[in-house]
Structures are given as C-alpha cells and as structure tokens.
C-alpha positions as CSV (number, residue, x, y, z in Angstrom):
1,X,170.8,35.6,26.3
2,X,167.2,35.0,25.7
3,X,165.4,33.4,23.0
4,X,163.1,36.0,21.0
5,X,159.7,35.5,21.6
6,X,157.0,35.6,19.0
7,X,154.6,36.8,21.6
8,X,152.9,40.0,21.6
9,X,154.3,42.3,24.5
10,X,154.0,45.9,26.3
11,X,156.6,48.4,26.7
12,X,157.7,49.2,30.0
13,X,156.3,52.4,30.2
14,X,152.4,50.8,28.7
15,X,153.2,48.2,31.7
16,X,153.0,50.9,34.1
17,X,149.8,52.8,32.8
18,X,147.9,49.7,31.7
19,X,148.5,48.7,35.8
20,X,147.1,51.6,36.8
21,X,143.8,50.8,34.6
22,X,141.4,49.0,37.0
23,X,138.0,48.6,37.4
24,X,137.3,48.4,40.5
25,X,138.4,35.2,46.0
26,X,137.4,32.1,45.6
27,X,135.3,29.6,45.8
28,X,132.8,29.1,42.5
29,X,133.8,32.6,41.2
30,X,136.1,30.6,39.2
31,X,136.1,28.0,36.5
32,X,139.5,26.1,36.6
33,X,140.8,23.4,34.6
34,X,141.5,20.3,36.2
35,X,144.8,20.1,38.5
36,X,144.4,24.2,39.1
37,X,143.8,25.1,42.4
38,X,143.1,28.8,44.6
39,X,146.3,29.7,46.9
40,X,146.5,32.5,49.5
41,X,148.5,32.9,52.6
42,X,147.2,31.3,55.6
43,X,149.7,32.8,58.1
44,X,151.8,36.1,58.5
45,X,155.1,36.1,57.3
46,X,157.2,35.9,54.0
47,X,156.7,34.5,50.8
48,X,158.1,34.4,47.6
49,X,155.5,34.5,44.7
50,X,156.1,34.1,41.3
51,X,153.9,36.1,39.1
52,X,153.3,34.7,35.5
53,X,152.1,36.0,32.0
54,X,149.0,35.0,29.7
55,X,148.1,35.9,27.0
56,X,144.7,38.1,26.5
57,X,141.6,37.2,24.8
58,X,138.9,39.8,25.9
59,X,138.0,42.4,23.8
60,X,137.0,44.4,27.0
61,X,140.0,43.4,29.2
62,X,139.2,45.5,32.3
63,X,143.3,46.9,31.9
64,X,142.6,48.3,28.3
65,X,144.8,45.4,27.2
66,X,144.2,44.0,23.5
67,X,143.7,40.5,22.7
68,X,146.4,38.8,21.6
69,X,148.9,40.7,24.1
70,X,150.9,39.3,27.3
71,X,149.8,40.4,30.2
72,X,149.9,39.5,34.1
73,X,146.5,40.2,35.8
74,X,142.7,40.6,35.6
75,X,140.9,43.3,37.8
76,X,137.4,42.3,39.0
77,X,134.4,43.4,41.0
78,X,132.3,41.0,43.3
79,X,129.0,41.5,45.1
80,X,128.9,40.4,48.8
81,X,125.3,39.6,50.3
82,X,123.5,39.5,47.7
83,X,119.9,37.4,48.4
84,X,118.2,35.6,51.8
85,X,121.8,33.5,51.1
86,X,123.9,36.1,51.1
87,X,125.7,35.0,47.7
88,X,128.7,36.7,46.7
89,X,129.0,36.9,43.1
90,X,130.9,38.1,40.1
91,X,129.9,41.7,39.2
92,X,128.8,40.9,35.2
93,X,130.8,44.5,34.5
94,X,133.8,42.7,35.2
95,X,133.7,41.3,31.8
96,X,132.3,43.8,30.2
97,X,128.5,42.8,30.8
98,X,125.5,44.5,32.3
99,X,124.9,44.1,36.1
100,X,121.4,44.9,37.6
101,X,123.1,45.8,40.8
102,X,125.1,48.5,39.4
103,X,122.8,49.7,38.0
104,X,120.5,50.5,41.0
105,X,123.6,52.0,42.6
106,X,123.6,54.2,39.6
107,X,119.7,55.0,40.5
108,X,120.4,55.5,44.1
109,X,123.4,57.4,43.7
110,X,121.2,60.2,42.1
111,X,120.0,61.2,45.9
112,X,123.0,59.7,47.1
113,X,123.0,61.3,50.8
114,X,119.8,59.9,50.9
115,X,120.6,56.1,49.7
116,X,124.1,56.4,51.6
117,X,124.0,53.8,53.5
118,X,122.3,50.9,50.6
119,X,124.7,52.2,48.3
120,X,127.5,50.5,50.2
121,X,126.1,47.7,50.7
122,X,125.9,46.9,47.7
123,X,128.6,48.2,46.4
124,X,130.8,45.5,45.0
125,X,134.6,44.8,46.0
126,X,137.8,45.0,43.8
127,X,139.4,42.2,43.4
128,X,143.0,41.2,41.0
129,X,143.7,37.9,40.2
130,X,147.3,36.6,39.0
131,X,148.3,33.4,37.9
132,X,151.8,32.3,40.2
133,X,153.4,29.7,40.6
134,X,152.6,27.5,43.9
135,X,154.9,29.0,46.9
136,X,154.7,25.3,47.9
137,X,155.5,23.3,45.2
138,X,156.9,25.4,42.4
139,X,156.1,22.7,39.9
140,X,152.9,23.7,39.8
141,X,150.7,27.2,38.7
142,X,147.7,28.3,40.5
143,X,145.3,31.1,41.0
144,X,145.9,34.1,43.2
145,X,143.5,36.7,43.6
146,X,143.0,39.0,47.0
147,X,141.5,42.4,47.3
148,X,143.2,45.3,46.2
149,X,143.6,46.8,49.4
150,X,145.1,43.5,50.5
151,X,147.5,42.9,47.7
152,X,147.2,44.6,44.5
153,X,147.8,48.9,45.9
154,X,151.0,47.3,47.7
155,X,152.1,46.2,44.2
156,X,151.4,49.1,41.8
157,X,153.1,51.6,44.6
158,X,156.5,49.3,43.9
159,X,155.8,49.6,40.4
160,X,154.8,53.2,40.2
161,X,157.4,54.8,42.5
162,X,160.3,52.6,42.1
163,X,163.6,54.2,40.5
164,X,164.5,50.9,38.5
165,X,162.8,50.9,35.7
166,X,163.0,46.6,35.1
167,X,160.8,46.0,37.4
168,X,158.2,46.7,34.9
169,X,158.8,43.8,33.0
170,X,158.6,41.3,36.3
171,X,156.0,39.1,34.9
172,X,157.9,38.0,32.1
173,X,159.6,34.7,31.6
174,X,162.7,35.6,30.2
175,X,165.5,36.8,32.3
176,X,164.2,40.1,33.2
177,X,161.6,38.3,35.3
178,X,161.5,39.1,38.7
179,X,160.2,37.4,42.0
180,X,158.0,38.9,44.5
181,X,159.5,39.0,48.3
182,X,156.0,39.6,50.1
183,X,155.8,40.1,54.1
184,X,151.9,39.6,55.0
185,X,151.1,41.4,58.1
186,X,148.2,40.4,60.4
187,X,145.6,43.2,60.9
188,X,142.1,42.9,62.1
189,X,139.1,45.5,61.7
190,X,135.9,44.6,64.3
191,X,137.4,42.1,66.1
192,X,138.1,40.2,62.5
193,X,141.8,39.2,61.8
194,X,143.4,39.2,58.2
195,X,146.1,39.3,56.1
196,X,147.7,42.0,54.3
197,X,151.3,42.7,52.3
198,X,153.0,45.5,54.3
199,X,156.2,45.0,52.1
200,X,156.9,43.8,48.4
201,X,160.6,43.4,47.3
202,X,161.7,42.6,43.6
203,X,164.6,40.4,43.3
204,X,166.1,38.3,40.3
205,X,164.8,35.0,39.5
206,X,166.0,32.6,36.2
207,X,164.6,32.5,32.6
208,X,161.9,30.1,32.5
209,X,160.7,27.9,29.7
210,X,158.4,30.2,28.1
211,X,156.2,27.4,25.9
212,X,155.9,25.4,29.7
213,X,154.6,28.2,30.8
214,X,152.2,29.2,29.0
215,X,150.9,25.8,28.5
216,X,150.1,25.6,32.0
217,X,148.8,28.7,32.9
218,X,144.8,29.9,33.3
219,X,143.8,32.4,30.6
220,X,142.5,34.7,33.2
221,X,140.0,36.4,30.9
222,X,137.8,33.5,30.5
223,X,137.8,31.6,33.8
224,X,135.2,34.1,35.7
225,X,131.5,32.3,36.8
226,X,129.4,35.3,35.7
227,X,125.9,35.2,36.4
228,X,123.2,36.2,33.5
229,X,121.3,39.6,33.9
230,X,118.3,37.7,34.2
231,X,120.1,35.3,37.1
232,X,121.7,38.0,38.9
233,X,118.3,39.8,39.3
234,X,116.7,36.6,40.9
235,X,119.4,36.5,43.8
236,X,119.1,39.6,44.2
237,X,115.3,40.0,44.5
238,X,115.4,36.7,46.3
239,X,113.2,35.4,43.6
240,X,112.9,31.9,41.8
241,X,115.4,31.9,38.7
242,X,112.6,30.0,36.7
243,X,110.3,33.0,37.2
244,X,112.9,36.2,36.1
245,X,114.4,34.1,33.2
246,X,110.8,34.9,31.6
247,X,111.3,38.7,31.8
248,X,112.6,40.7,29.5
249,X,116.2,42.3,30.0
250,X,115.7,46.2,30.1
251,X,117.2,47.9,27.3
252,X,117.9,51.2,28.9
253,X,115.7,52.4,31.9
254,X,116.0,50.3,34.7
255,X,113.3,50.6,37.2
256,X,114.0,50.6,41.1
257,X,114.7,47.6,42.9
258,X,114.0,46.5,46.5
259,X,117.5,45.5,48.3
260,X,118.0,45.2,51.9
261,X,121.0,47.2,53.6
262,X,123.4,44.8,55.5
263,X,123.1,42.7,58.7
264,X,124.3,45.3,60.7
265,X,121.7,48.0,59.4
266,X,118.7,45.0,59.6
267,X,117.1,47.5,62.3
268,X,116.7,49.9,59.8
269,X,114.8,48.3,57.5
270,X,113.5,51.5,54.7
271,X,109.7,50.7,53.7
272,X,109.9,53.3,51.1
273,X,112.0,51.4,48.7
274,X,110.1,50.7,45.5
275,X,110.3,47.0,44.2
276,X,111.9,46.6,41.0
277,X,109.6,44.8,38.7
278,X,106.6,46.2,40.3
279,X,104.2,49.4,39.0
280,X,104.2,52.3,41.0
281,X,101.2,53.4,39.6
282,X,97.4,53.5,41.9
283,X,98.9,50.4,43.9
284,X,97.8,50.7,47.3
285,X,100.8,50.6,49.6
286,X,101.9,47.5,51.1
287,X,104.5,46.5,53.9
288,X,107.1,43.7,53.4
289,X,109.0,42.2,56.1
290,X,112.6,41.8,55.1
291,X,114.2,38.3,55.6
292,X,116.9,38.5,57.8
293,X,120.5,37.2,56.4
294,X,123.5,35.6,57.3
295,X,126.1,38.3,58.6
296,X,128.7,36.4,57.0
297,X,129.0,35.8,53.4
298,X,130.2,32.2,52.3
299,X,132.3,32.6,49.4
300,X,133.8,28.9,49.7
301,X,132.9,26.1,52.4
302,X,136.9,24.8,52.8
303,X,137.9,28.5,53.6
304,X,135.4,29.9,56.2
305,X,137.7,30.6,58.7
306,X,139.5,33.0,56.0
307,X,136.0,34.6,55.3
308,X,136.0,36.1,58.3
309,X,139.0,38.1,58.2
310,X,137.9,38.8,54.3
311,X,134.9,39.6,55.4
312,X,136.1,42.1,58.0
313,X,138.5,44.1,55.3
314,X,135.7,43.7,52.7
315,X,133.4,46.3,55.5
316,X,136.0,48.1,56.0
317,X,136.3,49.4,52.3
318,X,132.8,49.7,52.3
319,X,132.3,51.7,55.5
320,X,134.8,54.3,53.6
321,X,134.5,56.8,51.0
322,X,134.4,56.0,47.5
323,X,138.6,55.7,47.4
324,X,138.2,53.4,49.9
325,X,141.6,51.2,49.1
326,X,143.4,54.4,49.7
327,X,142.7,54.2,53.1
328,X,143.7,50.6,53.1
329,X,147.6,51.7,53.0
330,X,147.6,53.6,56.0
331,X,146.3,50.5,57.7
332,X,148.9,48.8,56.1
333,X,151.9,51.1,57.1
334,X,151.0,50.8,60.7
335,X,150.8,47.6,60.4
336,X,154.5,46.9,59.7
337,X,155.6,48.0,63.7
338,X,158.5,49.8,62.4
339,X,160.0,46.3,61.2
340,X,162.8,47.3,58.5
341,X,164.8,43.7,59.5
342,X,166.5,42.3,56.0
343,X,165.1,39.3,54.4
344,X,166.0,35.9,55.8
C-alpha cells in the first residue's frame, strides 16, 4: 500500500478532459536548471518512457489546471521563421501573454482566402512537453517535448479510448503509475525523414519515492524563454530590438504588419502588405525587397540533423487545414506496415 500524499490531485475522469485541453523542442526555448538536459529519440524503435508529475504554478496553465495541483504536461505554441534569421520562438500565448504574431493572423484571417498562404506561415506549432525520466540512465529526469502530431495525439487516443480506466492516473508516483512502451516509426514528408510513435502501450511500473521525485523534477510552467511583446515584434520586423523597445505596446488595435511568406513561396513576394508601425495615410507608395531566409530553421546547433526531419513534419502541419494533427495519424497508421509483433 501506498503512503497518502498531501499533494493536490485530479480525478481520473478531470485527467481525461483536462488532457484534452490544449492550446495549440529545444534548444534556448527552455530555461533548465543545472544537470537537466532535452532528450528525444534519435533512432526508430522501442522505448520505455517514464512520464513524471509536477506540481502547477500558473494561473493560466494552458490545460485549465489550478496552481497548486499535480499534473504531467505543458502544451505550447512556437513560431518557426520568424526574422532574416529564421528564429523559432516561444509563442508569448503559451503562457498566457500577448503575441504580435497572433495577432496579425487574427488580422489576416479576416480575408483569410486572401492571406492563405501568410497565415501559415506564420502560424505557430503545437508542441507538449513532459518531464521523464532518462530512457538511458534512469537515475536521472529530463525534458521531453515533441510535436503533437509526433507524440502527444498518440497519447491522448490511449487515454481517451482505452477500456481501463487506470491508465488515467499513469503519471503518478504511487503504484498506479504506469510506463509508457513507445515504438517510433520513421516517416519522411519532402524528402525529410523523422520520427513519430505509431504505438503506445501502458504497462505496470513500481511506486516511486514521491519526495525524490518531485525534488528533481522541472516545474514545467516556469521554464519557457518567452520573448517580450516589444522583442518579439523586432524579430519579426527584422528590426533592431533597441529601436522597438521605445514603442509603445498596443492596447487593443493592432495595426498591420509586413511578414514574408516562407522560403518556398520567396517567388511570391506580396508588395501590398502594409508595414506594421507605419501610416497608411498620403504616403507615397514604396517597394521593399524582402531579404531572403534560411529554409531551415535552427532551433539548436547540437541537433541540426534532427531539425530537418522536424522541420519537414512542422510543413506538413502547416500545409494542412486548420486540424492539421488530425491528419498526422493517418500518417502515422501507415506508418506501422501492419507490424502487430509483441514487445521484446
């Protein structure tokens, strides 16, 4: 039997609906504490992840969580190409703060058949991000986060459809915890390979030291490297941050902005887009050439080879509709090659 924990915890059934509750990595989009490091799979195959709790402090956790309460993940958005540099950045929304890139999608999305083609590129990716312990070396926890199509919809399908009901409660440390049996298939979209989980199984695992836990896990809530307004604006106007930190954050009416679309729609350069900070009263009109960018974004230097192939899923959601992740599965499915073999 179990110890009783003092901690603050969700039902089974709250587990489920908070999951479904998203908004919808690496590299500097994290601040981590000393000795915590980014995992990910670097080859197909099986692994067995251990997902761990945390306990919440945001008071606009992205689930609908309250502070206070244990909980297993942290949903986030992230910007790809944004500036000459091609930055990929956390979308400020993600914790709850304005973003002057979602906001021009909101602008452009009023004409949206006419803005189509911007409004995906700059439409940001969904990302989760989980706290496990190291597949490796399971003496120590680190942070794993992957795209929802890649990771997280495999998950919540298990959670969502499956008939036992325990299998809420997986995160937990106590003895209803569960480990994670993940098969990563290799897929590849325009020539760029990358991972994906084609199968999750839940199977029993021992009670852990709760107070070892949590005194070595990331409080997921607080570890995101969110740009300003006023920052965010700069990279993507391609502007010096001195200069934008003088203006004033808009209140409500945000005036258009000038954004490129991506590398591959360079050609199509619009000339009618309005820049942001700029009157569109009597000014005469004027011609800018765009500067061309990078066709692959740089998220962090040690992992550019796995870029690529998150590159290559992160157009493929984009070239979709707005359910984009949806599409993801049936990707996924075929992936698996009719491969039902048992776990070795």
């Amino acid at each position: 039997m179990s110890k009783r924990s003092k901690r603050m915890r969700l039902s089974k059934d709250e587990i489920k609906r908070k999951s479904l509750s998203q908004t919808g990595g690496s590299g500097n989009w994290f601040r981590l504490p000393d000795g915590v490091e980014l995992w990910e799979p670097k080859e197909k195959g099986k692994y067995l992840i251990d997902i761990l709790p945390y306990e919440t402090t945001s008071k606009c956790h992205p689930n609908e969580i309250d502070a206070g309460v244990v909980w297993y993940q942290y949903p986030f958005k992230v910007h790809h190409g944004m500036g000459a540099s091609n930055k990929s950045v956390i979308c400020p929304t993600s914790v709850g703060q304005k973003c002057p890139v979602c906001e021009e999608i909101a602008r452009l999305s009023k004409e949206y058949d006419k803005n189509e083609d911007t409004i995906k590129s700059l439409r940001p990716q969904r990302y989760v991000a989980f706290n496990i312990l190291n597949p490796d070396d399971k003496d120590q926890v680190v942070i794993f986060a992957m795209s929802v199509g890649k990771f997280y919809n495999a998950l919540e399908k298990e959670l969502q459809e499956s008939d036992d009901e325990d299998i809420a409660n997986f995160f937990d440390v106590t003895d209803s915890g569960k480990t994670l049996k993940v098969r990563f298939s290799e897929e590849s979209y325009a020539g760029k390979k990358f991972l994906t989980a084609s199968k999750i199984e839940f199977v029993d695992r021992d009670e852990m030291d709760e107070d070892e836990i949590f005194s070595k896990v990331v409080c997921l809530d607080e570890m995101f490297n969110v740009p300003d307004y006023a920052a965010l604006k700069a990279i993507f106007l391609e502007e010096d941050v001195e200069d934008s930190e003088e203006e004033e954050e808009p209140e409500e009416e945000v005036k258009p902005m000038e954004r490129k679309k991506a590398k591959s729609r360079d050609d199509e350069e619009e000339e009618d887009d309005v820049p942001f900070d700029k009157p569109t009263k009597k000014e005469p009109e004027k011609k800018e050439k765009s500067k061309s960018s990078k066709a692959k974004t740089v998220v962090d230097d040690d992992n550019d080879d796995d870029d690529d192939a998150k590159n290559a899923s992160d157009d493929d959601d984009d070239a979709k509709t707005v359910d984009d992740d949806d599409d993801d599965d049936d990707a996924k499915n075929a992936s698996d090659d009719d491969d039902d073999d048992d776990w070795n």
